[in-house]
N, CA, C and O atoms as a Maestro MAE file, in Angstrom:
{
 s_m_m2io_version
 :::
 2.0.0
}

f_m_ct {
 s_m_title
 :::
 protein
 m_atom[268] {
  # First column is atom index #
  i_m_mmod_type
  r_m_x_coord
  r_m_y_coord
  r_m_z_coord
  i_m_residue_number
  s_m_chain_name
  s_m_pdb_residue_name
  s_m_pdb_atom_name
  i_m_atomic_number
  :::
  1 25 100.486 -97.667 -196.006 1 A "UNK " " N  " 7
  2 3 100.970 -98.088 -194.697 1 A "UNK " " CA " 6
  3 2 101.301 -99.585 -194.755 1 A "UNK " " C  " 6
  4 15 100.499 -100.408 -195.195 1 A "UNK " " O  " 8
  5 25 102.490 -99.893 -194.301 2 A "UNK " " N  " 7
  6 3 103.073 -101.010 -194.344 2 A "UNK " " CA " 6
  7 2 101.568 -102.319 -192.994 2 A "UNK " " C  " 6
  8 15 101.334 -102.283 -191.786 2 A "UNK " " O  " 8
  9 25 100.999 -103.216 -194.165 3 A "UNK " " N  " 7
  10 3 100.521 -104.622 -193.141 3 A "UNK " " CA " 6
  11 2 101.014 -105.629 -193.465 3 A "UNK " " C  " 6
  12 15 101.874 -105.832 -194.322 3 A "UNK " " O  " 8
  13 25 100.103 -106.838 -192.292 4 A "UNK " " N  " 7
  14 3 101.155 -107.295 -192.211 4 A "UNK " " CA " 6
  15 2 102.175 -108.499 -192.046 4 A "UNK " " C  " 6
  16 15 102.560 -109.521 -192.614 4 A "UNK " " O  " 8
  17 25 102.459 -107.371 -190.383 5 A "UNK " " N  " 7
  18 3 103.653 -107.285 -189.832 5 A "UNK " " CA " 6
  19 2 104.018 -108.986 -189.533 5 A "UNK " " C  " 6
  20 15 103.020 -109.705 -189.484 5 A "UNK " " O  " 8
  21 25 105.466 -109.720 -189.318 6 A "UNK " " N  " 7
  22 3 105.571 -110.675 -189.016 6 A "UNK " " CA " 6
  23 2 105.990 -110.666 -187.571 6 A "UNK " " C  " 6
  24 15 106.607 -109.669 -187.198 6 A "UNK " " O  " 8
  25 25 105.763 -111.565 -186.750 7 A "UNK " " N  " 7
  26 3 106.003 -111.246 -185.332 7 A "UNK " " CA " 6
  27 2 107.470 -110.127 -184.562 7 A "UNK " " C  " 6
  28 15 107.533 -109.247 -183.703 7 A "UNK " " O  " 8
  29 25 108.312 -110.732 -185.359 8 A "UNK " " N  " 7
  30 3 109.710 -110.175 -185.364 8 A "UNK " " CA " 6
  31 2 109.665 -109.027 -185.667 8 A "UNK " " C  " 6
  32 15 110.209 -108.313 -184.825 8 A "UNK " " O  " 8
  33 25 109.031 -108.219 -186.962 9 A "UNK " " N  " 7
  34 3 108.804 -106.648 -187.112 9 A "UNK " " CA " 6
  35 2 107.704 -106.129 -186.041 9 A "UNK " " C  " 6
  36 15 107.507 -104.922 -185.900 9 A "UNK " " O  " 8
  37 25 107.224 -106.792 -185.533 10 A "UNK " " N  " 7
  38 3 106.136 -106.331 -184.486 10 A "UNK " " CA " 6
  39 2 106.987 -106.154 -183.936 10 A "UNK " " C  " 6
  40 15 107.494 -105.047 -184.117 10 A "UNK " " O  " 8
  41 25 107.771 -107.234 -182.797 11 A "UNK " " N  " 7
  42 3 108.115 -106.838 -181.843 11 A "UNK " " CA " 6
  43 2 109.692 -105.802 -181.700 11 A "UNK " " C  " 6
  44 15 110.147 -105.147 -180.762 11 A "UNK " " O  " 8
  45 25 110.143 -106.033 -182.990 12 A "UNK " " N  " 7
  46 3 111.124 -104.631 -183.442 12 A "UNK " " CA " 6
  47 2 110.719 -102.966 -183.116 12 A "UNK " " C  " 6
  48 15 111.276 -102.101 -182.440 12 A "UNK " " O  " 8
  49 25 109.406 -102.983 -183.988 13 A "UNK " " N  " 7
  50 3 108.354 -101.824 -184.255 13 A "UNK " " CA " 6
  51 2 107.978 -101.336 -182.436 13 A "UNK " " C  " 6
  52 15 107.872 -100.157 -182.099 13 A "UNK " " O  " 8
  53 25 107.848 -102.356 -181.596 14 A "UNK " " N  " 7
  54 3 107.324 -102.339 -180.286 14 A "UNK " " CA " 6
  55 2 109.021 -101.577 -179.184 14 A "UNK " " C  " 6
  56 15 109.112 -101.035 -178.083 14 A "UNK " " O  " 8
  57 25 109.978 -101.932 -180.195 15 A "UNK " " N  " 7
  58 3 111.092 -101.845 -179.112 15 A "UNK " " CA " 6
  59 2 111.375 -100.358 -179.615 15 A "UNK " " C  " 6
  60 15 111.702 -99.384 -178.936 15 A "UNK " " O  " 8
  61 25 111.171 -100.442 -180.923 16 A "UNK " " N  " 7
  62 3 111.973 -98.777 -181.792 16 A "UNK " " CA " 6
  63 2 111.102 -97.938 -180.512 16 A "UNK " " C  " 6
  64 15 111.563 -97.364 -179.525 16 A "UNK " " O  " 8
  65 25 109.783 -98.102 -180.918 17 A "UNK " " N  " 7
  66 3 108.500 -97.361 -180.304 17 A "UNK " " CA " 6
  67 2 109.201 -97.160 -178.748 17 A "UNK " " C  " 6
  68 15 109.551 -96.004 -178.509 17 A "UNK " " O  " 8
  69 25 109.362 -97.842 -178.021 18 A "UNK " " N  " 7
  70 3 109.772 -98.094 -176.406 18 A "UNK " " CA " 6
  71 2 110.826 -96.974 -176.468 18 A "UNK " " C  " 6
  72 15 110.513 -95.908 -175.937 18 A "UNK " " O  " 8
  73 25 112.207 -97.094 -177.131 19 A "UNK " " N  " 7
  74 3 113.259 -96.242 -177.691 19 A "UNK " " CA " 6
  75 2 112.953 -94.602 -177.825 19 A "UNK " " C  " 6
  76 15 113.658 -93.701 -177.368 19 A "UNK " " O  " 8
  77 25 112.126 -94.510 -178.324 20 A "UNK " " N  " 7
  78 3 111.463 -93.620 -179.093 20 A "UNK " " CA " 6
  79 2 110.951 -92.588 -178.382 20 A "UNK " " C  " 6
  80 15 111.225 -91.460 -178.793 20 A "UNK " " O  " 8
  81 25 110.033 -92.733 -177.075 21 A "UNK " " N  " 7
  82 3 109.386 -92.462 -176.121 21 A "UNK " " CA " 6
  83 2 110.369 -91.980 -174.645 21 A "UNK " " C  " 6
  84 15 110.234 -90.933 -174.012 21 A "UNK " " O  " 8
  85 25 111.086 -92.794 -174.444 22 A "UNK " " N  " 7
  86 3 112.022 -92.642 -173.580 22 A "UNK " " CA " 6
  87 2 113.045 -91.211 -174.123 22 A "UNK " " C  " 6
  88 15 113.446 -90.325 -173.367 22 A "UNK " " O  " 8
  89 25 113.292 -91.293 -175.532 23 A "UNK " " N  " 7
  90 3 114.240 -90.338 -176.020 23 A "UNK " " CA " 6
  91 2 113.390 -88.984 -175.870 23 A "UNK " " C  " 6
  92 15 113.875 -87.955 -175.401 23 A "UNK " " O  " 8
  93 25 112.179 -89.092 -176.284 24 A "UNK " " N  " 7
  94 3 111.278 -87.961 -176.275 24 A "UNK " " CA " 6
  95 2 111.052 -87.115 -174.676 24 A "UNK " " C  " 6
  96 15 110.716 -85.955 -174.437 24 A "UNK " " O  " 8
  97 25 111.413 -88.307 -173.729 25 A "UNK " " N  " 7
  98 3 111.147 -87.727 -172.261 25 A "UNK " " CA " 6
  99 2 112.205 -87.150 -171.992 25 A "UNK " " C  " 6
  100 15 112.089 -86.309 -171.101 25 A "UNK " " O  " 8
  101 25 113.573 -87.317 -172.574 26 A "UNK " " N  " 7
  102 3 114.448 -87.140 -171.717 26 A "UNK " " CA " 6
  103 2 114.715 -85.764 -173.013 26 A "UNK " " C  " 6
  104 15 115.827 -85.266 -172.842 26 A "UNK " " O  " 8
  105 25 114.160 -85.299 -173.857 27 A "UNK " " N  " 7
  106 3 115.207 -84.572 -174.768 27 A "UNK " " CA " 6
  107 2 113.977 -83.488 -173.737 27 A "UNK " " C  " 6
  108 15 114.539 -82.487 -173.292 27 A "UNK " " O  " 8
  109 25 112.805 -83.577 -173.443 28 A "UNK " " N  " 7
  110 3 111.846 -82.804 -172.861 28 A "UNK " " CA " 6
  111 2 112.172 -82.259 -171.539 28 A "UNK " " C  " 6
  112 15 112.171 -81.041 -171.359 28 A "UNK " " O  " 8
  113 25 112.415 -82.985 -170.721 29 A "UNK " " N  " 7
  114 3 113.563 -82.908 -169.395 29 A "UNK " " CA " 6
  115 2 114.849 -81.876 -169.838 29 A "UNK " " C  " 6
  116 15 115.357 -80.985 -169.158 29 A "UNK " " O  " 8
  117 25 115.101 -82.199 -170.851 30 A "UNK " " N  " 7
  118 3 116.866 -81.763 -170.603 30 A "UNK " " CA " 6
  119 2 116.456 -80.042 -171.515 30 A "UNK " " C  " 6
  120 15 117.263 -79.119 -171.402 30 A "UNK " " O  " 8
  121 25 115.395 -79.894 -172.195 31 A "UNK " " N  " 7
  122 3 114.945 -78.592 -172.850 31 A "UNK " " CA " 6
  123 2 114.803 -77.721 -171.466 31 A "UNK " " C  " 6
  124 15 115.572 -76.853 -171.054 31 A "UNK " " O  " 8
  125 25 114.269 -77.937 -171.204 32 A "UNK " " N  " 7
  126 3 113.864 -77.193 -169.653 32 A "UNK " " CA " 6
  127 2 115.251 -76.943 -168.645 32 A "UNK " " C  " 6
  128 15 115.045 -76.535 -167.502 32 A "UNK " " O  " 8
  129 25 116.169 -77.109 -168.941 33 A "UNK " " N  " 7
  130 3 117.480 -77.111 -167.883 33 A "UNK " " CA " 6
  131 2 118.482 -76.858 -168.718 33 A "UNK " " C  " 6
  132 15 119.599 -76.701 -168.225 33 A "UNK " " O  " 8
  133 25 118.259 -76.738 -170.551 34 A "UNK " " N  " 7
  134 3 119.829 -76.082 -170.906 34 A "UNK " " CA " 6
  135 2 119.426 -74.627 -170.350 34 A "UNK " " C  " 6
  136 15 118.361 -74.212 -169.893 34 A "UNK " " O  " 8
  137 25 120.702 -73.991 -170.561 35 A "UNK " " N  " 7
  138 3 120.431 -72.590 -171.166 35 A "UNK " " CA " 6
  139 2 120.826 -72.341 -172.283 35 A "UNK " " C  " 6
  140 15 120.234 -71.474 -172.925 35 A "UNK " " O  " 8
  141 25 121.652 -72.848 -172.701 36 A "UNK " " N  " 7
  142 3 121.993 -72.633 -174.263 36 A "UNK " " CA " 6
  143 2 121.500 -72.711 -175.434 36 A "UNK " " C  " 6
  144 15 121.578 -73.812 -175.978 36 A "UNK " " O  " 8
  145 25 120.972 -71.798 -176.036 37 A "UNK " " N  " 7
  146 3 120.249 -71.637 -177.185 37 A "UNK " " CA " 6
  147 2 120.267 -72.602 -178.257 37 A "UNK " " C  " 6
  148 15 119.358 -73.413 -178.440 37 A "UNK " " O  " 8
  149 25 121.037 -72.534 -178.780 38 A "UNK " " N  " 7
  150 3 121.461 -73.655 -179.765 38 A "UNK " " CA " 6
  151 2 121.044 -75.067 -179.348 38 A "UNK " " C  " 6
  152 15 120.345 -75.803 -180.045 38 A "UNK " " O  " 8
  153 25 121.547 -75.378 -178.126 39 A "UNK " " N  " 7
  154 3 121.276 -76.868 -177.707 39 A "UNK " " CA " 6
  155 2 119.631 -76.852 -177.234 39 A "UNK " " C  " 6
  156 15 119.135 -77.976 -177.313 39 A "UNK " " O  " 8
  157 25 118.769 -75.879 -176.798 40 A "UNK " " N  " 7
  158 3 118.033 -75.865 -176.602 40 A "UNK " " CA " 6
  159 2 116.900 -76.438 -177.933 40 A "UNK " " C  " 6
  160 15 116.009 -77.282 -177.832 40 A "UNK " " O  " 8
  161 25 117.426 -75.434 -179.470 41 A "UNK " " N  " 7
  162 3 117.359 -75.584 -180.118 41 A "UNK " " CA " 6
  163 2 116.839 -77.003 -180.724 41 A "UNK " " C  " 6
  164 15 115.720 -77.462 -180.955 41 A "UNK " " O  " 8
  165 25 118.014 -77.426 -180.857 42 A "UNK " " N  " 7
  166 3 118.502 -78.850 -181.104 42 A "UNK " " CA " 6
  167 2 117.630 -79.830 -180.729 42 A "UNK " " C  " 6
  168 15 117.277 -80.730 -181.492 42 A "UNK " " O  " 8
  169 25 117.208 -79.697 -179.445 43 A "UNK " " N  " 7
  170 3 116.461 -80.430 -178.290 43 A "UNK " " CA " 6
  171 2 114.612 -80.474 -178.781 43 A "UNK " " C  " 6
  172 15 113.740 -81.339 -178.855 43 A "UNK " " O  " 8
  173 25 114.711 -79.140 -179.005 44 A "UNK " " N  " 7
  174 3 113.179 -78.658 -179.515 44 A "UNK " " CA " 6
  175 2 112.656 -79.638 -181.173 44 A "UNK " " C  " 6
  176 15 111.617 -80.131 -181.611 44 A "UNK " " O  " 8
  177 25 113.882 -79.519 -181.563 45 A "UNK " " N  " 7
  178 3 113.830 -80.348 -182.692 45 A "UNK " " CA " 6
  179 2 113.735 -81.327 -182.930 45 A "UNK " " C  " 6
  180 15 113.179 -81.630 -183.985 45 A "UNK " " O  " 8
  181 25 114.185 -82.209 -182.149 46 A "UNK " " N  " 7
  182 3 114.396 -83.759 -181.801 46 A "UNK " " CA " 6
  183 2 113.061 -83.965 -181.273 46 A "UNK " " C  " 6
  184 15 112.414 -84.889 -181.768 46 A "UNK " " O  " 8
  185 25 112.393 -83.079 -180.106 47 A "UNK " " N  " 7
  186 3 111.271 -83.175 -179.832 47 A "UNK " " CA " 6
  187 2 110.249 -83.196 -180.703 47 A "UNK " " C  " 6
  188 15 109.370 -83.942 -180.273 47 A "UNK " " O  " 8
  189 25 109.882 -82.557 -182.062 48 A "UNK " " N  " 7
  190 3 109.421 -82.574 -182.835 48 A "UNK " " CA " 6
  191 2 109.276 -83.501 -183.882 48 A "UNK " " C  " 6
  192 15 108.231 -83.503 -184.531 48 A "UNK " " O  " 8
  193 25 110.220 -84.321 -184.143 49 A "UNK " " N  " 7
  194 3 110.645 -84.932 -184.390 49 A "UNK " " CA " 6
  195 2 110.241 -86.472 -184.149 49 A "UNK " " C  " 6
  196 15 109.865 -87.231 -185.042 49 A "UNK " " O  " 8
  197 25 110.399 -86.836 -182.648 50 A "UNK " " N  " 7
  198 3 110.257 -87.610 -181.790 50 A "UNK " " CA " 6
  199 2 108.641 -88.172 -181.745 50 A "UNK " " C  " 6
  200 15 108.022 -89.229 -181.618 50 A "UNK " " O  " 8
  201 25 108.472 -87.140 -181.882 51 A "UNK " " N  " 7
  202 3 106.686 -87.361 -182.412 51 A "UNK " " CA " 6
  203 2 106.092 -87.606 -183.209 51 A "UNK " " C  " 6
  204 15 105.091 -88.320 -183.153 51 A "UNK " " O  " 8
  205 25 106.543 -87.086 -184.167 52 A "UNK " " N  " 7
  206 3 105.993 -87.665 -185.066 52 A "UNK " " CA " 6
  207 2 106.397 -89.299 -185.427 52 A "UNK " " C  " 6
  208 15 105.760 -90.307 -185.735 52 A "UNK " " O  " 8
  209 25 107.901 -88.933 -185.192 53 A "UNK " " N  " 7
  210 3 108.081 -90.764 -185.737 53 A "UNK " " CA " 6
  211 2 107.465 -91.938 -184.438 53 A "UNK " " C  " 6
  212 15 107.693 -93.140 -184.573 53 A "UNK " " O  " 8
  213 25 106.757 -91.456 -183.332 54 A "UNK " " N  " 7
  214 3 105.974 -91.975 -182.624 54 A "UNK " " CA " 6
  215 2 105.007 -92.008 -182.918 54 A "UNK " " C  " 6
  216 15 104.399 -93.077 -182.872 54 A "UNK " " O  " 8
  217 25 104.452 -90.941 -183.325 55 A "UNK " " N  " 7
  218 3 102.904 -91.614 -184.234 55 A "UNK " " CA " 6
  219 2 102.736 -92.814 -185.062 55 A "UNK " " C  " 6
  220 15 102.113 -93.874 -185.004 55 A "UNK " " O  " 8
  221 25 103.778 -92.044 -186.080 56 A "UNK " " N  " 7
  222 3 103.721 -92.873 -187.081 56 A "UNK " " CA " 6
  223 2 103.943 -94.492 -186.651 56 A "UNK " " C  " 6
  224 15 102.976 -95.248 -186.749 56 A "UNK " " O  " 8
  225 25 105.236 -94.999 -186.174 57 A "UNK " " N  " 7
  226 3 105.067 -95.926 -185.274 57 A "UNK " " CA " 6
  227 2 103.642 -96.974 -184.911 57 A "UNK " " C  " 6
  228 15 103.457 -98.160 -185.181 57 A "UNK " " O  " 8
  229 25 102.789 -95.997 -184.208 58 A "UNK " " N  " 7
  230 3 102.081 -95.905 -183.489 58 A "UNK " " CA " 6
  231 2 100.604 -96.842 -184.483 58 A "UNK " " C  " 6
  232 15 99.925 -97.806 -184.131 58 A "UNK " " O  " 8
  233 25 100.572 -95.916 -185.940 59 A "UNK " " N  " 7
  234 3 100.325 -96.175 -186.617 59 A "UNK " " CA " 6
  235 2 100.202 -97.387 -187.536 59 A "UNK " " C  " 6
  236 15 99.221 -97.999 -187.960 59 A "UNK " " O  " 8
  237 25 101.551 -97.537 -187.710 60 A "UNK " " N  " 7
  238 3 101.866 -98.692 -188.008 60 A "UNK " " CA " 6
  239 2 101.462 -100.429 -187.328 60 A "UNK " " C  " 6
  240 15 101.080 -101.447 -187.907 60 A "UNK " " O  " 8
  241 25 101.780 -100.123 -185.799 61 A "UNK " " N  " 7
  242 3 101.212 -100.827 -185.098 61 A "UNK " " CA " 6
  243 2 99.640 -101.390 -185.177 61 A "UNK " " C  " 6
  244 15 99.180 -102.531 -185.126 61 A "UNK " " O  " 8
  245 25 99.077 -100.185 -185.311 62 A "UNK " " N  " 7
  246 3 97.412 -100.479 -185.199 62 A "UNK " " CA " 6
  247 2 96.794 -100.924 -185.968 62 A "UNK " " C  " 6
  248 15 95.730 -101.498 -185.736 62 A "UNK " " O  " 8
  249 25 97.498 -100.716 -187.513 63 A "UNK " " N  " 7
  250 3 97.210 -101.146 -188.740 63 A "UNK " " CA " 6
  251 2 97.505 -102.396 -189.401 63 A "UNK " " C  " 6
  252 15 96.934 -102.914 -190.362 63 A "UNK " " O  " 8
  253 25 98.547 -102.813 -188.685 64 A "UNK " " N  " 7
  254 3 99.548 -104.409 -188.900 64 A "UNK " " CA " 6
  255 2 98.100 -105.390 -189.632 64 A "UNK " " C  " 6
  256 15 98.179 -105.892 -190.753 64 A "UNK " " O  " 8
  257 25 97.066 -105.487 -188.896 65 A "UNK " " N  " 7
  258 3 96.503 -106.671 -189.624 65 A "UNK " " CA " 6
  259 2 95.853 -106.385 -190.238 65 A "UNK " " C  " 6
  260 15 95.194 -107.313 -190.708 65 A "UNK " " O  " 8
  261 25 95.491 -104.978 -190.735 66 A "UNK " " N  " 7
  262 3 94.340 -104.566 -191.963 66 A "UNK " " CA " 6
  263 2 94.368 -104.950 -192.767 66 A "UNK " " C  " 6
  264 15 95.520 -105.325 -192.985 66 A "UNK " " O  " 8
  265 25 93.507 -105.239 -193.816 67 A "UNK " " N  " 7
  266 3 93.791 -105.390 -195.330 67 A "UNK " " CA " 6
  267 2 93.107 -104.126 -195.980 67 A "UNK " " C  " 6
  268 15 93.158 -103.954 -197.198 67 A "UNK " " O  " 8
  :::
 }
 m_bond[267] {
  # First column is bond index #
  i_m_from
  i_m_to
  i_m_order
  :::
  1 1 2 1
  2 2 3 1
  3 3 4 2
  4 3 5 1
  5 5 6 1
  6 6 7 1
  7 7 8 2
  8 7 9 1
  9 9 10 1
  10 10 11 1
  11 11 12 2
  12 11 13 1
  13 13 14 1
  14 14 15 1
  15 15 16 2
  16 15 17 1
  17 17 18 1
  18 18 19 1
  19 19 20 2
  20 19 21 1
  21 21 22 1
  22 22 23 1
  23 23 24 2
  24 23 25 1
  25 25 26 1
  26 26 27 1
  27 27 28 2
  28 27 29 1
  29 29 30 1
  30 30 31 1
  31 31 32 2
  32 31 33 1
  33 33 34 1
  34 34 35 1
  35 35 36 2
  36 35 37 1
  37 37 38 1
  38 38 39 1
  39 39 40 2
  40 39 41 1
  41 41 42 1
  42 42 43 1
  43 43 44 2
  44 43 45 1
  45 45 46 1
  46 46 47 1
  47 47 48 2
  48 47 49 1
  49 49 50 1
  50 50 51 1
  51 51 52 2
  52 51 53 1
  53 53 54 1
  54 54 55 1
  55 55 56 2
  56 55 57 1
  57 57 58 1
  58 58 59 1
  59 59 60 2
  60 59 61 1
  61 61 62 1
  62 62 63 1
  63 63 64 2
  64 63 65 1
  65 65 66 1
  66 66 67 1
  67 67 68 2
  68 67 69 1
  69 69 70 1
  70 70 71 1
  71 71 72 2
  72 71 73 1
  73 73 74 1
  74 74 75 1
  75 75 76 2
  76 75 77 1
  77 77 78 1
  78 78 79 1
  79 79 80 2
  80 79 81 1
  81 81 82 1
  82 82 83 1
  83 83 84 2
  84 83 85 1
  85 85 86 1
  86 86 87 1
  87 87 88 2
  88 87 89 1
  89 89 90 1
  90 90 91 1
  91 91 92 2
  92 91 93 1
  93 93 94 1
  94 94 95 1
  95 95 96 2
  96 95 97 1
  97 97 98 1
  98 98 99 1
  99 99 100 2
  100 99 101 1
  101 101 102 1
  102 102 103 1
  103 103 104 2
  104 103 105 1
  105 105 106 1
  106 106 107 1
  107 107 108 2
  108 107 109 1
  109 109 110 1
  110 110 111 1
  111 111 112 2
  112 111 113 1
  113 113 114 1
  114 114 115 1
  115 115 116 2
  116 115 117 1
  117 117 118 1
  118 118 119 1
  119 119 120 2
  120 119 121 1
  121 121 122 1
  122 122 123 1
  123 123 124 2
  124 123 125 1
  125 125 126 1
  126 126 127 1
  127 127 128 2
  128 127 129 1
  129 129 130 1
  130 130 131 1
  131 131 132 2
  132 131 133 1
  133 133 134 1
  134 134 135 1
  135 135 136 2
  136 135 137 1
  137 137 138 1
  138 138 139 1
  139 139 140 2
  140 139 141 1
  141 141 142 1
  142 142 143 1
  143 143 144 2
  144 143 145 1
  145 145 146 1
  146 146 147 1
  147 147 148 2
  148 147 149 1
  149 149 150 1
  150 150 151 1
  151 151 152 2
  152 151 153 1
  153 153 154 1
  154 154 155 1
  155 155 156 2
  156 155 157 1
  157 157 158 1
  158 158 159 1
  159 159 160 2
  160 159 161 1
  161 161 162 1
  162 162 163 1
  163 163 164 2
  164 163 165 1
  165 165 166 1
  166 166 167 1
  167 167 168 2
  168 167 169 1
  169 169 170 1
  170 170 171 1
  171 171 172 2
  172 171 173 1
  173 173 174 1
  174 174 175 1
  175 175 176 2
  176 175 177 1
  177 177 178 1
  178 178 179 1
  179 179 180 2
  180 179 181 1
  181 181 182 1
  182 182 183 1
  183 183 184 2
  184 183 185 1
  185 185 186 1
  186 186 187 1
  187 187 188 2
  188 187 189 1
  189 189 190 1
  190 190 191 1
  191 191 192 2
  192 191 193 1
  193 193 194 1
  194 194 195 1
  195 195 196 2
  196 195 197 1
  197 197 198 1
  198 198 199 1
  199 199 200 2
  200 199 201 1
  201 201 202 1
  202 202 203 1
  203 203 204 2
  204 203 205 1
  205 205 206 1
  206 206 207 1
  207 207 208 2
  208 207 209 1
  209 209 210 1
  210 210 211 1
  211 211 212 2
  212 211 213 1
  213 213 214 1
  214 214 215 1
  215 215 216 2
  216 215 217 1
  217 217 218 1
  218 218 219 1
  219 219 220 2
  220 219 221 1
  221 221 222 1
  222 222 223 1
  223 223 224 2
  224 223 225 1
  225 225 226 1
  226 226 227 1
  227 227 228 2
  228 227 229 1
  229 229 230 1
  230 230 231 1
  231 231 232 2
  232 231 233 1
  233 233 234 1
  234 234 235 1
  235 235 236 2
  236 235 237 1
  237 237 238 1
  238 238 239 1
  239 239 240 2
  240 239 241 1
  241 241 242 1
  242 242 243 1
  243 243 244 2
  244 243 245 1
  245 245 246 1
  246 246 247 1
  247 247 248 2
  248 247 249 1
  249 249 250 1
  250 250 251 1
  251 251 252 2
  252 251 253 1
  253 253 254 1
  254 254 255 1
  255 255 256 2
  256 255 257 1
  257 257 258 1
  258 258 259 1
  259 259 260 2
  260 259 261 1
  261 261 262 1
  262 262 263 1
  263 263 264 2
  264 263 265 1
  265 265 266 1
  266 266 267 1
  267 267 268 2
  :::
 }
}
């Protein structure tokens, strides 16, 4: 796991993360109101997706000053 961080990748890491979260609400929102399979699909995936690279993220964050 990447430590660390210099203020600038923090606060990068802090904006992706912000990005990240917002995309996850809205792909969650918009799953629930296609009907279309495929896009539903799509949506489910991104959701999956979305999470994990929010953890990880997440991760990253908490770990910044470990050695």
């Amino acid at each position: 796991m990447t430590k660390n961080l210099g203020l600038h990748e923090t606060l990068e890491a802090h904006e992706i993360l912000t990005f990240k979260s917002l995309c996850l609400t809205k792909s969650s929102t918009m799953s629930s109101l296609v009907q279309d399979t495929e896009l539903q699909n799509i949506l489910l995936k991104d959701m999956r997706a979305g999470t994990q690279d929010i953890q990880t993220l997440q991760e990253i964050l908490m770990n910044r000053g470990e050695r």
